[in-house]
C-alpha positions in Angstrom: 145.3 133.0 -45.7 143.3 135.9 -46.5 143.9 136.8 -49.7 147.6 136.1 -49.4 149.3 135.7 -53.1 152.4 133.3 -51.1 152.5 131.7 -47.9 155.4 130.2 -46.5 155.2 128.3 -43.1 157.3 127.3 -40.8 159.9 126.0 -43.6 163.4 124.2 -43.1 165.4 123.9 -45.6 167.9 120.9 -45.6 171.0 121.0 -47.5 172.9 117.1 -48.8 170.4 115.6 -45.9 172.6 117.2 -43.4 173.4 120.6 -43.3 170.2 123.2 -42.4 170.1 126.5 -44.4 166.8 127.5 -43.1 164.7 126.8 -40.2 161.2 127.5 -39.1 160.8 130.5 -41.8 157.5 131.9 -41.9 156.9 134.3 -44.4 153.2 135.9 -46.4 153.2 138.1 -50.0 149.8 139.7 -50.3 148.7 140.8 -53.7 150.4 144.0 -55.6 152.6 143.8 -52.6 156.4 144.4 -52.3 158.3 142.3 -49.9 162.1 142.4 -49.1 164.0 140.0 -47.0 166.9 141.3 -45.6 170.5 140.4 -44.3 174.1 139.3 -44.8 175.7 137.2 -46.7 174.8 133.2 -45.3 171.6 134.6 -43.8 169.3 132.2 -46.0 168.1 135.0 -48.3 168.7 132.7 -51.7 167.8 129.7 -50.4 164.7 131.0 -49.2 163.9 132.0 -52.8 165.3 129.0 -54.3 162.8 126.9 -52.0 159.8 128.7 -53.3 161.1 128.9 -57.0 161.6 125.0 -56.9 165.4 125.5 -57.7 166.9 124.1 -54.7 167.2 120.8 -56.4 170.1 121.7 -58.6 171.9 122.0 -55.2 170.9 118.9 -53.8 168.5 120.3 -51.2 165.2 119.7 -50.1 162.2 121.2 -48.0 162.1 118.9 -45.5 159.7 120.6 -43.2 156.7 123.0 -43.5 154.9 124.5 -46.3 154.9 126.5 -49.4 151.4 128.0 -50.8 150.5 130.4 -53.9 146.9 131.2 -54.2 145.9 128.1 -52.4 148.3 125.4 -54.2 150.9 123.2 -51.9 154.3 124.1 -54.1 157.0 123.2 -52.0 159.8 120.8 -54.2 157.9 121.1 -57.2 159.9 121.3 -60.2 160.5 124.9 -61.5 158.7 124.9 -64.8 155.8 123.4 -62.8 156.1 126.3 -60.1 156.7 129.0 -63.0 153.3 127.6 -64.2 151.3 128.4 -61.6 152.5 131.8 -61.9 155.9 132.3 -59.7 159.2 133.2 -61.6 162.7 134.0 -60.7 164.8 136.4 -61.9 168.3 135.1 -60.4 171.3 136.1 -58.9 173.7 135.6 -61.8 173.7 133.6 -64.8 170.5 136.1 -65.9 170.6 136.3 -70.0 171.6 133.9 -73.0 174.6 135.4 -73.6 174.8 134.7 -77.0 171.2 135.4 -78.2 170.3 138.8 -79.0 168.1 140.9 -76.8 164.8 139.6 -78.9 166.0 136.0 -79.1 166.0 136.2 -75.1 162.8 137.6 -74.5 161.4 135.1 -77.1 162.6 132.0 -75.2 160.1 131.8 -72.1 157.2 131.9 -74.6 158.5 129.1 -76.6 159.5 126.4 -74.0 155.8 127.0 -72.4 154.4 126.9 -76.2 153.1 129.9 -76.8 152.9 131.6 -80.6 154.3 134.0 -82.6 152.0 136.1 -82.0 151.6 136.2 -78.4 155.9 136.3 -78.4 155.5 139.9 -80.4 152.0 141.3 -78.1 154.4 140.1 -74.8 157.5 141.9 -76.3 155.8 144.7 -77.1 154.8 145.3 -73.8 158.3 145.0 -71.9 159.9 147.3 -74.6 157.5 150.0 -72.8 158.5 149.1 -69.2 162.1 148.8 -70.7 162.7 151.1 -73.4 166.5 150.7 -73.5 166.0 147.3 -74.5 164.2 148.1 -77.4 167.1 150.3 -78.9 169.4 146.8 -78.2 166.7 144.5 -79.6 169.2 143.1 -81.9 172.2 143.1 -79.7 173.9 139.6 -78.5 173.0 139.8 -74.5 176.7 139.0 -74.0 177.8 142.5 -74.8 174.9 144.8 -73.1 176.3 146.6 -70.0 175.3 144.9 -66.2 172.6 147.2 -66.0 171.1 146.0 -69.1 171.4 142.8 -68.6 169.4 142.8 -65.3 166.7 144.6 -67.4 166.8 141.9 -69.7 166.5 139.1 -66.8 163.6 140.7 -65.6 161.8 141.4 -68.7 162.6 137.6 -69.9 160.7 137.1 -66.2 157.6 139.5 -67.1 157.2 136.8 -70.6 156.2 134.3 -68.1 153.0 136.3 -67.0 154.2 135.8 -63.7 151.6 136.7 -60.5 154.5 136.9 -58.5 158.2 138.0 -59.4 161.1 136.9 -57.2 163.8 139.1 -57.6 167.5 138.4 -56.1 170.1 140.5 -55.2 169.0 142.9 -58.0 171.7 145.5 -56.7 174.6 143.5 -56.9 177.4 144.7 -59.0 175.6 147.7 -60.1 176.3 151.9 -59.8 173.9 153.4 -57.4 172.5 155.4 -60.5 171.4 152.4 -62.3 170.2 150.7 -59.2 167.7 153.6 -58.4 166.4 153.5 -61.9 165.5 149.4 -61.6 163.8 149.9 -58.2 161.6 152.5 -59.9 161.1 150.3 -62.8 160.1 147.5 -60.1 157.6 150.2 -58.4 156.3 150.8 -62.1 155.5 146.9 -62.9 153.6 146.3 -59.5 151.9 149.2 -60.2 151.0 149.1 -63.9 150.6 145.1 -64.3 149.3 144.4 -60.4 152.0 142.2 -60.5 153.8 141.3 -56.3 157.3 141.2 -56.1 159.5 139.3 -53.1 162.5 140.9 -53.6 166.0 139.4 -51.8 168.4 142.2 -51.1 171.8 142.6 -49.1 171.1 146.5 -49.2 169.0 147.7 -46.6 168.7 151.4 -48.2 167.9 150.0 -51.1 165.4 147.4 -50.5 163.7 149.6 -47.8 162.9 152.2 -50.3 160.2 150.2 -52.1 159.1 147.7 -49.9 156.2 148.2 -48.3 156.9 145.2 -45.4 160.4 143.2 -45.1 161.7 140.4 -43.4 165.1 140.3 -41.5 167.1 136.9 -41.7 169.7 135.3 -39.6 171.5 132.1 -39.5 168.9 131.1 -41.2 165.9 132.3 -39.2 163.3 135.6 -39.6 164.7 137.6 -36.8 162.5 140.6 -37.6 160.1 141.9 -39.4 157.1 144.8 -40.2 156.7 147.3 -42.4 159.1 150.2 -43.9 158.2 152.3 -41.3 158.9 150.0 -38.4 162.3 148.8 -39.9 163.8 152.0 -40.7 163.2 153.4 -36.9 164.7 150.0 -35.3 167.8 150.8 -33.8 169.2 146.9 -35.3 168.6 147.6 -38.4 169.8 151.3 -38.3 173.0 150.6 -37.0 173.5 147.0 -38.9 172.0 147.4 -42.2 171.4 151.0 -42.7 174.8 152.4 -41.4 173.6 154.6 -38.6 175.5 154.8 -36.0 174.3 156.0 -32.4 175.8 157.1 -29.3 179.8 157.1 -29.1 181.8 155.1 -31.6 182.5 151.4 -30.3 185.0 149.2 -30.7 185.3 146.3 -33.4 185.6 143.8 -30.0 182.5 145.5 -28.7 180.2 145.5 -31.9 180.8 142.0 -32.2 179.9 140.8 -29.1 176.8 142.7 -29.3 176.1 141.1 -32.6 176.1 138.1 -30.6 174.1 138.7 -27.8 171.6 141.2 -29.0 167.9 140.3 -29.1 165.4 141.3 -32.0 162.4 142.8 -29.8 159.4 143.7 -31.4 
C-alpha cells in the first residue's frame, strides 16, 4: 500500500440485499493528502463515504464485496465509533450540530463519549477556536441559531475533537453562498496543512472541489469513471463540459447532450 493513509478495493456496496449502490470502487488517500470524488446526484458519492465511515448500517446496507483499509486495519462494516477510533471521522451531509447545545457544549461532546477529561476537552477546544475563530465569538450560542455557514464550521471542528487522521467531509458546499464556501475550502487547506491531517472530501461542485484537491475521483452509476490529479481533471474535455460548465465547439441540443451522456467513454 505504500504508505497509503486509506485504501479502498474493489468495493460493492449492497443496498436491503438487493439493490447495488456501488460496484467495483477502488479508491487510495495518501497521507496530508486531499482527495475529492466527484459527480451527480445518485453517483455513489455518499455511500461511498458512508461505507468507509461504518454508517451504512443505519440504511440497511452492507459491503458485500472487497475491502476497506486505514493504516493497515481491515475496516469495512465496522461500527462507526469503532472506525472513528482508529482515527476516521465524518463530518455529514446534514444533521451536523446539536441544535440545542451551545457552540461549547457541541465541541465538548466527541471528548466525552470517547472519555476523555476536562482537561483535554478545554486543550482540544482551544485549538479549533484558532482554526475557527468565529466560533469562539459564538461559544455560548445554541447551535440551532448560528447561520449555515457556522454551523458547517461547527460540524467540522466537532470532527477535529476526534483527533481524526483522516476527515471525511460531505457535500461541504451545499446550501452555502459562494463567499462562505471559499472561506471553508481555505480553512480545509489550513487543517491539512497545519495538523497533517488528509481529507477525502465528497463534492457535487466540480470548481469547487478541484480547487484544493490535489487528485479526485469521478463517479458514475456507481462506478470510478475517471480519475488523476487536478491538473489532469481540469484539462479533460468530460469534466470541462459536464462538471465545470465549459462548453466547446457550437452549442448542442438537449437531445444531443444526452445521448452523448450515454454513449461517451472516459479515456485516460
Amino acid at each position: 500500500m505504500n504508505g497509503e493513509t486509506l485504501h479502498v478495493e474493489k468495493v460493492e456496496v449492497v443496498y436491503k440485499r438487493v439493490i447495488t449502490a456501488v460496484q467495483g470502487v477502488t479508491l487510495s488517500v495518501a497521507p496530508r493528502q486531499i482527495v475529492a470524488i466527484l459527480g451527480n446526484n445518485g453517483a455513489g458519492k455518499t455511500t461511498m463515504l458512508r461505507a468507509i465511515s461504518g454508517f451504512l448500517g443505519l440504511d440497511d446496507a452492507r459491503v458485500t464485496e472487497g475491502s476497506i483499509s486505514f493504516a493497515g486495519a481491515r475496516i469495512e462494516n465496522r461500527a462507526p465509533y469503532q472506525i472513528a477510533a482508529h482515527g476516521v471521522v465524518l463530518v455529514p451531509e446534514r444533521e451536523k450540530v446539536f441544535p440545542n447545545l451551545t457552540v461549547s457544549e457541541n465541541l465538548a461532546v466527541p471528548v466525552s463519549r470517547r472519555g476523555g477529561s476536562t482537561e483535554r476537552t478545554l486543550s482540544r477546544g482551544d485549538h479549533v477556536y484558532e482554526l475557527f475563530p468565529r466560533l469562539a465569538e459564538l461559544r455560548q450560542r445554541v447551535a440551532g441559531l448560528l447561520s449555515g455557514g457556522e454551523r458547517q464550521m461547527l460540524a467540522i471542528a466537532a470532527a477535529l475533537m476526534c483527533q481524526p487522521r483522516l476527515l471525511l467531509v460531505d457535500e461541504l458546499s451545499l446550501g452555502l453562498a459562494p463567499v462562505i464556501v471559499r472561506d471553508l475550502m481555505r480553512r480545509l487547506l489550513a487543517i491539512r496543512d497545519e495538523l497533517g491531517i488528509a481529507i477525502l472530501l465528497v463534492e457535487q461542485s466540480a470548481p469547487i472541489a478541484l480547487a484544493i484537491a490535489d487528485y479526485a475521483y469521478v463517479m458514475e452509476n456507481g462506478r470510478i469513471v475517471l480519475d488523476g490529479d487536478r491538473d489532469r481533471l481540469k484539462s479533460h474535455r468530460d469534466v470541462q463540459e459536464f462538471y465545470l460548465g465549459q462548453a466547446s465547439g457550437e452549442r448542442r441540443s438537449y437531445r444531443l447532450v444526452k445521448q452523448y451522456r450515454r454513449s461517451r467513454r472516459w479515456y485516460g
